[in-house]
N, CA, C and O atoms as a MOPAC input file, in Angstrom:
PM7 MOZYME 1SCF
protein

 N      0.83600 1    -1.18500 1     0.00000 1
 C      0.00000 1     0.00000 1     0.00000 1
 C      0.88100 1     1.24800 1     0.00000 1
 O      1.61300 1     1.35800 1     0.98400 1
 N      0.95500 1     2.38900 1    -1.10100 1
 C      1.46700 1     3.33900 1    -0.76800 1
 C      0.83000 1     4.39100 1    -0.15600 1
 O     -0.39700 1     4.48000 1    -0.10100 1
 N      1.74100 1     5.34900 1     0.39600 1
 C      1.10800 1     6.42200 1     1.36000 1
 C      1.59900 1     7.77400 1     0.62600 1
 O      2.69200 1     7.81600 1     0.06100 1
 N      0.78300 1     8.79800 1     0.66700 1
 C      1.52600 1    10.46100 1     0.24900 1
 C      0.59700 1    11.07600 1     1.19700 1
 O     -0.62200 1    11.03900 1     1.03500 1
 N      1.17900 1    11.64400 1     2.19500 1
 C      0.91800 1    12.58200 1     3.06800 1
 C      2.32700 1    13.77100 1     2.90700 1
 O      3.55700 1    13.74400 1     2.87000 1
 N      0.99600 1    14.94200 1     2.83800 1
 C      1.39900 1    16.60200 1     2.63900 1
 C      1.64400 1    16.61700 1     4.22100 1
 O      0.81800 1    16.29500 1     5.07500 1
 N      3.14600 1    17.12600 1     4.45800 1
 C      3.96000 1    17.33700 1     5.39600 1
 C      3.93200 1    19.08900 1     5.41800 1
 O      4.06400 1    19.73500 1     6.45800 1
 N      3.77400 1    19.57600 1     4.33000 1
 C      3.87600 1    21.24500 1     4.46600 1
 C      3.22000 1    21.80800 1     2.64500 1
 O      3.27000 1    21.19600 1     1.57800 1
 N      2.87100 1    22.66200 1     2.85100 1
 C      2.41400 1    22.90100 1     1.34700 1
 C      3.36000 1    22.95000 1     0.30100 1
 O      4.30700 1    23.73300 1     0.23300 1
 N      3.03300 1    22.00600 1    -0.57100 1
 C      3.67900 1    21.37600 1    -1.57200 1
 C      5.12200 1    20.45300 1    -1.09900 1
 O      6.16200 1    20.44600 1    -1.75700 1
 N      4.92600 1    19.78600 1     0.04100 1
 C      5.75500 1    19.02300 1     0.51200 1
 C      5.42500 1    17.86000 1     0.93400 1
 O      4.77400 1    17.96200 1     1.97400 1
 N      5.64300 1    16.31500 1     0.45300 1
 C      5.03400 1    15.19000 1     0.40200 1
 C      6.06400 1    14.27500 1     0.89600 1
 O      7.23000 1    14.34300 1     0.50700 1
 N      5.67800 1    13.48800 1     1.68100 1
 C      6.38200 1    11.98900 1     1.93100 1
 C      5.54100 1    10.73500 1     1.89800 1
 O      4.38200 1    10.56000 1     2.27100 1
 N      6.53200 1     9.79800 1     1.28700 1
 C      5.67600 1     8.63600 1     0.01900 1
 C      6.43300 1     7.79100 1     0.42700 1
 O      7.63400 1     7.64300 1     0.20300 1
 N      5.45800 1     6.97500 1     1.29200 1
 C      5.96300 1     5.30600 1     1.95500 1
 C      5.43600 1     4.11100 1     1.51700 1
 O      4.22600 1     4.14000 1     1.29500 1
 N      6.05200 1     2.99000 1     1.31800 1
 C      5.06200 1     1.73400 1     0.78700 1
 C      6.17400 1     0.99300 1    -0.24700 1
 O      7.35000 1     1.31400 1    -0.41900 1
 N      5.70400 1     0.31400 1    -0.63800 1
 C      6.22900 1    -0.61900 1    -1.80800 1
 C      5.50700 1    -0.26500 1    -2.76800 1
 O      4.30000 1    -0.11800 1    -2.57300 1
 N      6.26100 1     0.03300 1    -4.47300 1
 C      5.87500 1     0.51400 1    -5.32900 1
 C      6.04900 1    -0.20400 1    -6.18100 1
 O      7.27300 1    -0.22900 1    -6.05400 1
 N      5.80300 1    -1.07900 1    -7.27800 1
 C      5.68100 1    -2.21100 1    -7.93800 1
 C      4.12800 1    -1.99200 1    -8.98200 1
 O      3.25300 1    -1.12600 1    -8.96300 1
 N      4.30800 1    -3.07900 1    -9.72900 1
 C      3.86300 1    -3.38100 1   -10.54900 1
 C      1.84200 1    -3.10500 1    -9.96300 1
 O      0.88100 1    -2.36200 1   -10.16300 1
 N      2.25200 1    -4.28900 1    -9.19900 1
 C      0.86200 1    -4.08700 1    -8.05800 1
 C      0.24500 1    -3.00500 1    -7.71900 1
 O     -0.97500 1    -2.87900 1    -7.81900 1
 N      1.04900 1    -2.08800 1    -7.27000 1
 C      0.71900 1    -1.11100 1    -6.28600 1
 C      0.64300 1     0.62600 1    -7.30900 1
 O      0.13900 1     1.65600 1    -6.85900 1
 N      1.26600 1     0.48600 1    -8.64500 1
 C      1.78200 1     1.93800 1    -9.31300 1
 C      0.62800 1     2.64300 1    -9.37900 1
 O      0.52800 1     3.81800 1    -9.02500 1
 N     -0.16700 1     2.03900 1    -9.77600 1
 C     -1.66200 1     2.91200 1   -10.11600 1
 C     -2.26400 1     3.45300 1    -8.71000 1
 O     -2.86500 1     4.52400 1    -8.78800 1
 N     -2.19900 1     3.00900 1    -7.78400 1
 C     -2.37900 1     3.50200 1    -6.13600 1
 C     -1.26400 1     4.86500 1    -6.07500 1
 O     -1.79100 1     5.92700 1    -5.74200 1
 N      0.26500 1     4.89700 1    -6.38100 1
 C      0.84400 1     5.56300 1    -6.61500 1
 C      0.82500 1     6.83200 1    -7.70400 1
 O      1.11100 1     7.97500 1    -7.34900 1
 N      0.55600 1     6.58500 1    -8.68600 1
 C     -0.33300 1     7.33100 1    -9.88600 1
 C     -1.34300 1     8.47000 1    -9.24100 1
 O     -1.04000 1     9.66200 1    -9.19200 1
 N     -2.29500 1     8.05500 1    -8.86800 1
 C     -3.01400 1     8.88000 1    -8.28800 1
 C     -3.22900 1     9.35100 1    -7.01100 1
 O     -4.18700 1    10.11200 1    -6.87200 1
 N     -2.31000 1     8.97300 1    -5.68000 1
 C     -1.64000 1     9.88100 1    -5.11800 1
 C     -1.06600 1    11.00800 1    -5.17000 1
 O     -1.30200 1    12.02800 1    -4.52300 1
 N      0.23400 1    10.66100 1    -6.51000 1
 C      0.63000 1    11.81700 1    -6.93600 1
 C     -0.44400 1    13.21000 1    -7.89400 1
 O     -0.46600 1    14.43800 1    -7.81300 1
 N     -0.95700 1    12.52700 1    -8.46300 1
 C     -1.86100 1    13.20400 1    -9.18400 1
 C     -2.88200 1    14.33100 1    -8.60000 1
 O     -3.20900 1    15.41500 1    -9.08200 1
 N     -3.28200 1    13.66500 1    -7.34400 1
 C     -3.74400 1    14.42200 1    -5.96600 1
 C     -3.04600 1    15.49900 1    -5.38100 1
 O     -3.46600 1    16.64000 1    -5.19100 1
 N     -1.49500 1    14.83900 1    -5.00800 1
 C     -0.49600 1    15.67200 1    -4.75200 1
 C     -0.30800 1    16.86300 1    -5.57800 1
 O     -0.29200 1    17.99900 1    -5.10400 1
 N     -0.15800 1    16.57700 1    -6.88900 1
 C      0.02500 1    18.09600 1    -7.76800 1
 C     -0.78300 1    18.93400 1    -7.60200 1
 O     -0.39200 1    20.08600 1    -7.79100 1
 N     -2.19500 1    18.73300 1    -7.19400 1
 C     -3.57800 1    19.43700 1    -7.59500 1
 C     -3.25800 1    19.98500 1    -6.58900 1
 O     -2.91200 1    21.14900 1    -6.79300 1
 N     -3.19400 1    19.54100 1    -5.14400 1
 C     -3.02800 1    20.69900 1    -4.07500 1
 C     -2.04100 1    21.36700 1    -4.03900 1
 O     -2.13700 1    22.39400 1    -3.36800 1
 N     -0.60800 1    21.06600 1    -4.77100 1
 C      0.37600 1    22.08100 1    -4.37500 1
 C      0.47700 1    23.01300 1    -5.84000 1
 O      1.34200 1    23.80000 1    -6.22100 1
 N     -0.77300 1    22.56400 1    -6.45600 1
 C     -0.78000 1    23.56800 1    -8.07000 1
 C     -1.05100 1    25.33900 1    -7.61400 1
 O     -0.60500 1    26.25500 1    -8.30400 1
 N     -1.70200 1    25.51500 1    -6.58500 1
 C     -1.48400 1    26.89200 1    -5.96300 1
 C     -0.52200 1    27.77500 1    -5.63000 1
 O     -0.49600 1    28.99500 1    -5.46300 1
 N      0.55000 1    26.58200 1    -5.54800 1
 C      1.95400 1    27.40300 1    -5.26000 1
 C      2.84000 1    27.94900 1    -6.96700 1
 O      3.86200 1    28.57900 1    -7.23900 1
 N      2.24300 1    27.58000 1    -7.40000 1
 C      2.94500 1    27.84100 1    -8.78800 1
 C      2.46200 1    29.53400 1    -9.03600 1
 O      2.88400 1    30.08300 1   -10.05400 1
 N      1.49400 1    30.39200 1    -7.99100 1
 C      2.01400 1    31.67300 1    -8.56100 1
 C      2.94600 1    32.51700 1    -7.94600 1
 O      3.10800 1    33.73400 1    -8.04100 1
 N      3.81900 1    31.23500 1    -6.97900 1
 C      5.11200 1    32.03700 1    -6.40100 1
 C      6.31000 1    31.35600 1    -7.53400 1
 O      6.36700 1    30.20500 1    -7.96500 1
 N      7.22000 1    32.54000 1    -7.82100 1
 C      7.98200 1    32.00900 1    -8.46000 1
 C      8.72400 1    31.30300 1    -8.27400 1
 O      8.73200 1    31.22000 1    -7.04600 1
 N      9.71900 1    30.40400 1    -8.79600 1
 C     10.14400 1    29.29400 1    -7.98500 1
 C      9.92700 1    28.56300 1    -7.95300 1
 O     10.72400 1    27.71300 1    -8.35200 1
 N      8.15000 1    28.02200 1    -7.25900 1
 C      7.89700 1    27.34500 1    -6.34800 1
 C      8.30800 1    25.95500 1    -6.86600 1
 O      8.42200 1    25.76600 1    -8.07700 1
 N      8.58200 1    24.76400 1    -5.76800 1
 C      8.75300 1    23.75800 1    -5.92200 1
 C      8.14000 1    22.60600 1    -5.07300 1
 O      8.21900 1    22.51800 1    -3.84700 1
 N      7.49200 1    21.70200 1    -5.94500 1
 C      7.17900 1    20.00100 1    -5.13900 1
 C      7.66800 1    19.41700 1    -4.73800 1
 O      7.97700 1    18.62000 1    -5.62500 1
 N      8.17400 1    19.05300 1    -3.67400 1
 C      9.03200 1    18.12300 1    -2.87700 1
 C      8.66800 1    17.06400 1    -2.51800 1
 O      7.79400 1    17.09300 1    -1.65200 1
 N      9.06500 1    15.92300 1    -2.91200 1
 C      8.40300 1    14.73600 1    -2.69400 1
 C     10.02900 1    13.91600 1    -2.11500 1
 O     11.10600 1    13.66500 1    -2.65600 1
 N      9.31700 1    13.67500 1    -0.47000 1
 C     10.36900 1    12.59500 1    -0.19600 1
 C     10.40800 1    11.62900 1    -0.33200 1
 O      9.50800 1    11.26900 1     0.42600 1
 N     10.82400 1    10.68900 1    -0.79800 1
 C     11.07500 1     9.27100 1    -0.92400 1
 C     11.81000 1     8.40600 1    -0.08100 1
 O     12.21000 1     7.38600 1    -0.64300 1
 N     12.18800 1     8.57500 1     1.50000 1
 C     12.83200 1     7.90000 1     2.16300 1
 C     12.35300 1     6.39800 1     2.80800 1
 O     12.98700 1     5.39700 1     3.14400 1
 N     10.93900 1     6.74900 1     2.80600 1
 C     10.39400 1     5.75400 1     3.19700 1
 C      9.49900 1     4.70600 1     2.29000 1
 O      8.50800 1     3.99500 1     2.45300 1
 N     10.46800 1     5.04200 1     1.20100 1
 C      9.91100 1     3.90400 1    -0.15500 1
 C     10.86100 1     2.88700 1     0.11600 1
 O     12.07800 1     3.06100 1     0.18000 1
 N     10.03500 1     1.42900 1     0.33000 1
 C     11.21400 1     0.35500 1     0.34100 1
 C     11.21300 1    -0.21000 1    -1.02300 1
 O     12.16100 1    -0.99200 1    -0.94300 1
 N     10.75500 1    -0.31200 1    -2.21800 1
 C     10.50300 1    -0.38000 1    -3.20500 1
 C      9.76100 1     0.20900 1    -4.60100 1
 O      8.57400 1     0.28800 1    -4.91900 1
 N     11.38900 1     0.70200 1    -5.49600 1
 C     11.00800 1     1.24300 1    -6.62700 1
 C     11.12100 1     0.50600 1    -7.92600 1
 O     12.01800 1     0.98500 1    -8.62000 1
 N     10.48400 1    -0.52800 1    -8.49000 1
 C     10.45800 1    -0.33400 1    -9.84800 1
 C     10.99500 1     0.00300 1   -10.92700 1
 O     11.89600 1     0.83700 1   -10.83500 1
 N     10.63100 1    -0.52400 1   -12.31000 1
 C     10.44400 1     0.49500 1   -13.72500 1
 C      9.30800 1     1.31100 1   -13.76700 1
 O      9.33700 1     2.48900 1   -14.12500 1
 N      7.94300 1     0.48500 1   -13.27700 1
 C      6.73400 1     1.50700 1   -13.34500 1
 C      6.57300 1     2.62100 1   -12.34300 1
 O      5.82800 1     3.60000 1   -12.40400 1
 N      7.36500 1     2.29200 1   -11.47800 1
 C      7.08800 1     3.51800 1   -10.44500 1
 C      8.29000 1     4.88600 1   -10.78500 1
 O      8.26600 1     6.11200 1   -10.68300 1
 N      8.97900 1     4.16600 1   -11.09400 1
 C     10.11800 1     5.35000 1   -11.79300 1
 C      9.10000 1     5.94900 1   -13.32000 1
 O      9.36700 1     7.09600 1   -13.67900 1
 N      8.37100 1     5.43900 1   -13.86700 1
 C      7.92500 1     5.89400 1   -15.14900 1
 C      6.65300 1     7.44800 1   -14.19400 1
 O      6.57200 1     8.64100 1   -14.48300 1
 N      5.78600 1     6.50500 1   -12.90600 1
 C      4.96100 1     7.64500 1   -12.54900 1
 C      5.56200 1     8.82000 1   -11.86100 1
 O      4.97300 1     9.89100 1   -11.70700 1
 N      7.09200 1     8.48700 1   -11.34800 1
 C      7.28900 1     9.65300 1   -10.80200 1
 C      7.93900 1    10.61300 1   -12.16900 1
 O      7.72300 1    11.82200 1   -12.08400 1
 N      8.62500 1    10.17800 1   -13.26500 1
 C      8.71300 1    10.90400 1   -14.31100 1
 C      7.38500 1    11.51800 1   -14.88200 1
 O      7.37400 1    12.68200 1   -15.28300 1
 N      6.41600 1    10.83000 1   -14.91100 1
 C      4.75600 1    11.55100 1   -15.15700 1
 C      4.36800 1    12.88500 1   -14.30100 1
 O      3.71100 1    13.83900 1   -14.71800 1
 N      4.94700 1    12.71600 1   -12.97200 1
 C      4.48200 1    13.44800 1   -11.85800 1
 C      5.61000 1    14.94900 1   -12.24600 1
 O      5.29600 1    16.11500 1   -12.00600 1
 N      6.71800 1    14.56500 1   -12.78300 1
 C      7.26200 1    15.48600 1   -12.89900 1
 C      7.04800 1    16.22200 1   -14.27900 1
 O      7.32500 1    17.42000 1   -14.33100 1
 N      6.61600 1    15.63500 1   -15.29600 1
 C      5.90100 1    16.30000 1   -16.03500 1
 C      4.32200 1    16.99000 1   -15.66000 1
 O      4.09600 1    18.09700 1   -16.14800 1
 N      3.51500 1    16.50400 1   -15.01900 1
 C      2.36000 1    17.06600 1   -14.91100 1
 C      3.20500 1    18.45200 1   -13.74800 1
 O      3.00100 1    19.58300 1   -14.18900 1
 N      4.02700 1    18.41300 1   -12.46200 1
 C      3.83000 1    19.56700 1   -12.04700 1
 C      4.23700 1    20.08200 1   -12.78700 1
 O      3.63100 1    21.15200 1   -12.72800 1
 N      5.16300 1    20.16800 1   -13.85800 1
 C      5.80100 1    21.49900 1   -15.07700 1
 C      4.62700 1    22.21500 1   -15.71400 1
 O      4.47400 1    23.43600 1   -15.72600 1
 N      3.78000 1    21.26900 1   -16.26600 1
 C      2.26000 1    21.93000 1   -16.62500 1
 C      1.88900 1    22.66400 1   -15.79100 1
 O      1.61300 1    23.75000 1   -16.30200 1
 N      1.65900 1    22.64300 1   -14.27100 1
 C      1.01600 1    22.82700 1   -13.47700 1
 C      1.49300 1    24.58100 1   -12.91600 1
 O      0.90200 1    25.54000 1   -12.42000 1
 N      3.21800 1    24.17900 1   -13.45300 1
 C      3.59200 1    25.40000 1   -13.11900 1
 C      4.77200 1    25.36900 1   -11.93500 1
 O      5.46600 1    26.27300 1   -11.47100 1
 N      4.70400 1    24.04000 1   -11.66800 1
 C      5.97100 1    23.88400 1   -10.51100 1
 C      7.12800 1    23.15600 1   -11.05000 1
 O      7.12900 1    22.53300 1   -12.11200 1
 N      8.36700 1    23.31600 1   -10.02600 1
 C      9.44800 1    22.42600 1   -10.30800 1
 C      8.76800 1    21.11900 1    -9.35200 1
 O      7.69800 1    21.02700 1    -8.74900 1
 N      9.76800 1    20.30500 1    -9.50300 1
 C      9.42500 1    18.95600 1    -8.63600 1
 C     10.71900 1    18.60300 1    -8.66200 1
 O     11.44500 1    18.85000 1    -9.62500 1
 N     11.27500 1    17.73200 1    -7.14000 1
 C     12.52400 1    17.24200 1    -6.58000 1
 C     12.14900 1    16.14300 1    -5.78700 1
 O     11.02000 1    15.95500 1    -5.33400 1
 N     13.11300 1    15.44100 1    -5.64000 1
 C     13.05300 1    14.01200 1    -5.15600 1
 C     13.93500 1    14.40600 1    -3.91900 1
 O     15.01500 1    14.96000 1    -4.12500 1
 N     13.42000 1    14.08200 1    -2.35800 1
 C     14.36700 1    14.41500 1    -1.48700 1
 C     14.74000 1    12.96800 1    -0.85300 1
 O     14.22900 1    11.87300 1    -1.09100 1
 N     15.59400 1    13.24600 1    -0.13800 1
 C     16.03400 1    11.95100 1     0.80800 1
 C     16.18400 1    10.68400 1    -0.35600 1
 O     15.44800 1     9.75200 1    -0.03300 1
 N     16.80400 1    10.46400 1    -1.38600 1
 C     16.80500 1     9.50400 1    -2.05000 1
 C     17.32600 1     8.18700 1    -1.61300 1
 O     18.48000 1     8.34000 1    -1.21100 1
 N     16.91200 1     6.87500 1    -1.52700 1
 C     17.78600 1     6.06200 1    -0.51700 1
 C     19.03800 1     5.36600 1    -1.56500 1
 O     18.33100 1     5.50800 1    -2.56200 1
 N     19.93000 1     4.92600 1    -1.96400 1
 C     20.88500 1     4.69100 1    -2.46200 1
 C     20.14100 1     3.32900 1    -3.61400 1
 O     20.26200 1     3.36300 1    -4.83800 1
 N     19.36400 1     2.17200 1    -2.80200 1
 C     18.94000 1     1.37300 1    -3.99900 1
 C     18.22500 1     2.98100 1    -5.24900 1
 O     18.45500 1     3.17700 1    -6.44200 1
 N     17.62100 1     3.55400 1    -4.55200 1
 C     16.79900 1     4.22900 1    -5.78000 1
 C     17.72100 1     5.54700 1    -6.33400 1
 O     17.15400 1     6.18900 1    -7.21800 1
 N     18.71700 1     5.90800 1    -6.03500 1
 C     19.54900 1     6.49500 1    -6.72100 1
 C     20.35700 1     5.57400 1    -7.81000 1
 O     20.65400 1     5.97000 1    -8.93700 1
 N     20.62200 1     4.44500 1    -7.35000 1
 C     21.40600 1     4.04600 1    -8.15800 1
 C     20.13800 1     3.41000 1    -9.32300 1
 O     20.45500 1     3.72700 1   -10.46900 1
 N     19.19600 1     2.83800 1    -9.28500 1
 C     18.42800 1     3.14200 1   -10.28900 1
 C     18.20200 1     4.20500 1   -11.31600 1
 O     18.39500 1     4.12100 1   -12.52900 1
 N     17.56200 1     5.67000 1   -10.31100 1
 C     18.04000 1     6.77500 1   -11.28100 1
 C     19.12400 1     6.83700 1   -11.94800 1
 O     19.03000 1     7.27900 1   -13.09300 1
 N     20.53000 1     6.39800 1   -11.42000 1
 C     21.26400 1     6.61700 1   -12.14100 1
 C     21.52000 1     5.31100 1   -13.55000 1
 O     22.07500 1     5.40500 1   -14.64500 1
 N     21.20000 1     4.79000 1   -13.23300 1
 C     21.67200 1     3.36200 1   -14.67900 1
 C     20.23900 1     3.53900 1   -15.26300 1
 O     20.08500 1     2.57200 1   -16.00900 1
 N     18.84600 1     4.49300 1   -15.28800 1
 C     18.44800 1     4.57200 1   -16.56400 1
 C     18.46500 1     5.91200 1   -16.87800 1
 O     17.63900 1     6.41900 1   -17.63500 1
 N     19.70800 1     6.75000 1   -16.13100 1
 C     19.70200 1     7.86000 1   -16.36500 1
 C     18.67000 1     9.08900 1   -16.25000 1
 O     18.87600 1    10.17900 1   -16.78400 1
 N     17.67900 1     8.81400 1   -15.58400 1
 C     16.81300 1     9.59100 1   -15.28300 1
 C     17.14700 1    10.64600 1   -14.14500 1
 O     16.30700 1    11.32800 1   -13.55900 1
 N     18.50800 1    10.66200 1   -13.93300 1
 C     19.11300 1    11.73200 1   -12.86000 1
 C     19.55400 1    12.77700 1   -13.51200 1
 O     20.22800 1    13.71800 1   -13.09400 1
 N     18.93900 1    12.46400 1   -15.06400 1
 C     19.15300 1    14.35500 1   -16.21400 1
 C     17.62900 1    14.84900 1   -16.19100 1
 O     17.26000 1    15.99900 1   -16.42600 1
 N     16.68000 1    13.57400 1   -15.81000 1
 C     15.19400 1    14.47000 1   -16.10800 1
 C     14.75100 1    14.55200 1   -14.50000 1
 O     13.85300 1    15.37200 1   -14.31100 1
 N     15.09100 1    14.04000 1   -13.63000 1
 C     14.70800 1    14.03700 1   -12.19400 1
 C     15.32200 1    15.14600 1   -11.42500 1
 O     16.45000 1    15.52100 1   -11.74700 1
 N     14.71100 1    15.69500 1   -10.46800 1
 C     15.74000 1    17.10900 1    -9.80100 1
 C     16.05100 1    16.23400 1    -8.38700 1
 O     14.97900 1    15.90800 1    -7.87800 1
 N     16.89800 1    15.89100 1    -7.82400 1
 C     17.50900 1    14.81500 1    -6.65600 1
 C     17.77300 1    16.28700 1    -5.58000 1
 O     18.04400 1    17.31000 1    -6.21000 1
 N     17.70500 1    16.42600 1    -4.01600 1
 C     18.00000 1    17.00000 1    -3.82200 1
 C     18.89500 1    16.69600 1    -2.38400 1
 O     18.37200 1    15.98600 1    -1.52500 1
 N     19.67900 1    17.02200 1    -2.25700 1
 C     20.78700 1    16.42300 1    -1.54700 1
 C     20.66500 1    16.44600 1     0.02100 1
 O     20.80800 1    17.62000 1     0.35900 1
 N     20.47400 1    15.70300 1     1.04600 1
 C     19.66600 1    15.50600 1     2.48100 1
 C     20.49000 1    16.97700 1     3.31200 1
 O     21.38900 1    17.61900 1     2.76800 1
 N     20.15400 1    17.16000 1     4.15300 1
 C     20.47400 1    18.46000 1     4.60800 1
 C     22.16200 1    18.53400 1     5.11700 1
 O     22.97200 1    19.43500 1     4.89800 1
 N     22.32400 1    17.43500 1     5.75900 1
 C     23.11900 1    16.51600 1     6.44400 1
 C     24.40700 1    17.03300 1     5.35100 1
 O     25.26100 1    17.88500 1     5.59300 1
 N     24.28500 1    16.45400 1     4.45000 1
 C     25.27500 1    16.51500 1     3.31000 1
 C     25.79000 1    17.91200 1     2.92700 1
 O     26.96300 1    18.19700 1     2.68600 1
 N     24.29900 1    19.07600 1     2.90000 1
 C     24.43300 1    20.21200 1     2.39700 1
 C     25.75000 1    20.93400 1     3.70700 1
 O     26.75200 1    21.60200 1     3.45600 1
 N     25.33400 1    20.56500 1     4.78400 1
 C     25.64000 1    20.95400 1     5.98400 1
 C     27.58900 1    20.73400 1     6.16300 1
 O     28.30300 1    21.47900 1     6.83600 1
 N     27.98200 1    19.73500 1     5.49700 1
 C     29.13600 1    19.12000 1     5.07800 1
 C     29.67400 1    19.88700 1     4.30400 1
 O     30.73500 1    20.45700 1     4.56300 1
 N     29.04600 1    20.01900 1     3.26300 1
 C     29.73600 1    20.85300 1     1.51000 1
 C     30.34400 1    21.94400 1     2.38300 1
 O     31.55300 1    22.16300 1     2.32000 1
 N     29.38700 1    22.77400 1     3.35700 1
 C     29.49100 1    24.19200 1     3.71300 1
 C     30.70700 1    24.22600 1     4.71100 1
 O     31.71400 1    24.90400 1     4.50900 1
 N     30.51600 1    23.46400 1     5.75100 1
 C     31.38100 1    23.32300 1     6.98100 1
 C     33.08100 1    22.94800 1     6.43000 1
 O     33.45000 1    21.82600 1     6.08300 1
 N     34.06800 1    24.35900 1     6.46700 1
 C     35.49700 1    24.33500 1     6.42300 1
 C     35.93100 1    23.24800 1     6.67200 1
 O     35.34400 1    22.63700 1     7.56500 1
 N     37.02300 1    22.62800 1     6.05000 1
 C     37.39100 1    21.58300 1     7.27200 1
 C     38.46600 1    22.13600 1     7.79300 1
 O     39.11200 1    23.09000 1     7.36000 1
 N     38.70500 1    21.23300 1     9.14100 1
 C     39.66800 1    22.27200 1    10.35200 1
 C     41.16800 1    21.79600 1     9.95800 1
 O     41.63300 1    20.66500 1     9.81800 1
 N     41.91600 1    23.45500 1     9.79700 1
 C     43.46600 1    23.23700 1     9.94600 1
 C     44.30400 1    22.57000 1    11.03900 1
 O     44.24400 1    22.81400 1    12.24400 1
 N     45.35900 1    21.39700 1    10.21600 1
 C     46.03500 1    20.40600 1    11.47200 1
 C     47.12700 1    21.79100 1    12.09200 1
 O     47.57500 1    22.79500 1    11.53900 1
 N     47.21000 1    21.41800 1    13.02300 1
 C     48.60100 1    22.33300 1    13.36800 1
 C     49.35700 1    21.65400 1    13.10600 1
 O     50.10400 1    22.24200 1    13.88900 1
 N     49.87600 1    21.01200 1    12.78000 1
 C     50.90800 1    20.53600 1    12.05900 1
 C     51.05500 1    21.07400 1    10.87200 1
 O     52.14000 1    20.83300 1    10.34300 1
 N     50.05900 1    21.95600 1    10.07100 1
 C     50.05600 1    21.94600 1     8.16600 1
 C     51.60200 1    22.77900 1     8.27200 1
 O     52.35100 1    22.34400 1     7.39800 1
 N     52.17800 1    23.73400 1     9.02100 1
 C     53.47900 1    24.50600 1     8.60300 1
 C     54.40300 1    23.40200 1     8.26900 1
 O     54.73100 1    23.17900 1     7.10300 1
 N     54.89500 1    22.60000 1     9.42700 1
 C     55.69500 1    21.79500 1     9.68300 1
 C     55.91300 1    20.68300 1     8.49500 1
 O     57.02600 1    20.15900 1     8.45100 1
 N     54.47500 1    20.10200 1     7.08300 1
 C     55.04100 1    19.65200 1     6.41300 1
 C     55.28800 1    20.37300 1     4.85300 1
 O     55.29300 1    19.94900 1     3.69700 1
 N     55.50100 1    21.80200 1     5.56200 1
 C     55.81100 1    22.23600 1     3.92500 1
 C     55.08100 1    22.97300 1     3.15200 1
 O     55.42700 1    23.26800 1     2.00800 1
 N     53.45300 1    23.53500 1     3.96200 1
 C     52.86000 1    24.01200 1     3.67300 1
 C     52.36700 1    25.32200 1     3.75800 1
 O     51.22000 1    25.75700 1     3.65700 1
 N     53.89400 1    26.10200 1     4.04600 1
 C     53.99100 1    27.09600 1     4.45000 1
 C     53.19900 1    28.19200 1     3.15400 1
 O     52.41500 1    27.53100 1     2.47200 1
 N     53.24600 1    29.07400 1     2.90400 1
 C     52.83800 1    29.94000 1     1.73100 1
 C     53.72500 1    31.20300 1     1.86800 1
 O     53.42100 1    32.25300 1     1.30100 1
 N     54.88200 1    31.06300 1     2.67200 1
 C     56.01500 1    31.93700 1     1.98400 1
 C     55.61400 1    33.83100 1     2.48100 1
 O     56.15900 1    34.92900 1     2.36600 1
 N     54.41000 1    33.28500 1     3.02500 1
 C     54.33600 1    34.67700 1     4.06000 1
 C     54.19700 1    34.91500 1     5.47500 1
 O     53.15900 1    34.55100 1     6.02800 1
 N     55.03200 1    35.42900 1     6.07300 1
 C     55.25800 1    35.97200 1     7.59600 1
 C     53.76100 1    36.27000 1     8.06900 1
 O     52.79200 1    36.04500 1     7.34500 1
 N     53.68300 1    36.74500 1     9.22400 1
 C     52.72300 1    37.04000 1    10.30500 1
 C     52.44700 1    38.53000 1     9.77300 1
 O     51.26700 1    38.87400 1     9.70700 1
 N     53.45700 1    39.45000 1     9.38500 1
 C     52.88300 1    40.52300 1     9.06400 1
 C     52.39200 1    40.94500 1     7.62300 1
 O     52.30000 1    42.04000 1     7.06900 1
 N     52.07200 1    39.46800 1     7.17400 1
 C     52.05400 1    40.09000 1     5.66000 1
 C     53.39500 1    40.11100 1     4.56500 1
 O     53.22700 1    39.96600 1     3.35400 1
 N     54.14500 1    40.22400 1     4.91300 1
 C     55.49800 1    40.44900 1     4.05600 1
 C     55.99700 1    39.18500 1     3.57100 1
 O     55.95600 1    38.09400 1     4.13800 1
 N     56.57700 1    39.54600 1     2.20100 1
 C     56.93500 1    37.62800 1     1.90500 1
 C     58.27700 1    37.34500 1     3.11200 1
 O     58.75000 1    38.22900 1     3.82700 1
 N     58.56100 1    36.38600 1     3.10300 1
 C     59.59900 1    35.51800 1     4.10300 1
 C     60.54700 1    35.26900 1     3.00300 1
 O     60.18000 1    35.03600 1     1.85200 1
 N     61.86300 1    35.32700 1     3.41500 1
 C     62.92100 1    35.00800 1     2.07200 1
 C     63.44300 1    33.67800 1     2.53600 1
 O     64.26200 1    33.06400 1     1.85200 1

């Protein structure tokens, strides 16, 4: 049985097994889903967020409705993104290549990483990694 419960406007999380069985239950979930977050399309921008973390099973047909879903919100007037992707279903996206028509969006966790410096060893002088300038600015000969 799949599930799509609106977590925030135009923000969805989609649990269940998605298969052959089940796509058309999925189908019109989403289809539901667009209609209510089709209001947000007169902010510019706006975007559908559909998480997928709690999908234990994706398919060919369920990868075909979420490509549908992402065509109907474009009609509709929205972007659409896939959040929390779990690794079986990335690596799907990726070997039929649908990670050029899908918008993936990267868990916060990760974003939080990209941003965060990483910390200087005190050691970095000591192997050589000096940059040839003193404390006051002036080169060092």
């Amino acid at each position: 049985m799949i599930s799509c419960i609106e977590t925030a406007p135009g923000e969805f999380t989609l649990s269940g097994r998605v298969d052959v069985t089940s796509v058309a239950d999925l189908r019109v979930a989403l289809h539901a889903a667009v209609e209510s977050a089709s209001p947000l399309a007169a902010v510019p921008g706006a975007v559908m967020r559909v998480d997928v973390a709690d999908l234990e099973l994706v398919d060919a047909a369920g990868l075909g409705v979420l490509v549908a879903t992402h065509r109907r919100a474009g009609r509709a007037g929205l972007g659409f993104s896939l959040r929390n992707v779990p690794d079986r279903l990335a690596r799907l996206l990726f070997i039929s290549r649908l990670y050029r028509v899908l918008s993936v969006e990267k868990p916060q966790i990760e974003l939080l990483r990209e941003l965060t410096p990483l910390p200087r060893s005190a050691d970095a002088d000591s192997r050589g990694t000096d940059t040839g300038i003193g404390s006051s600015g002036a080169a060092v000969a």
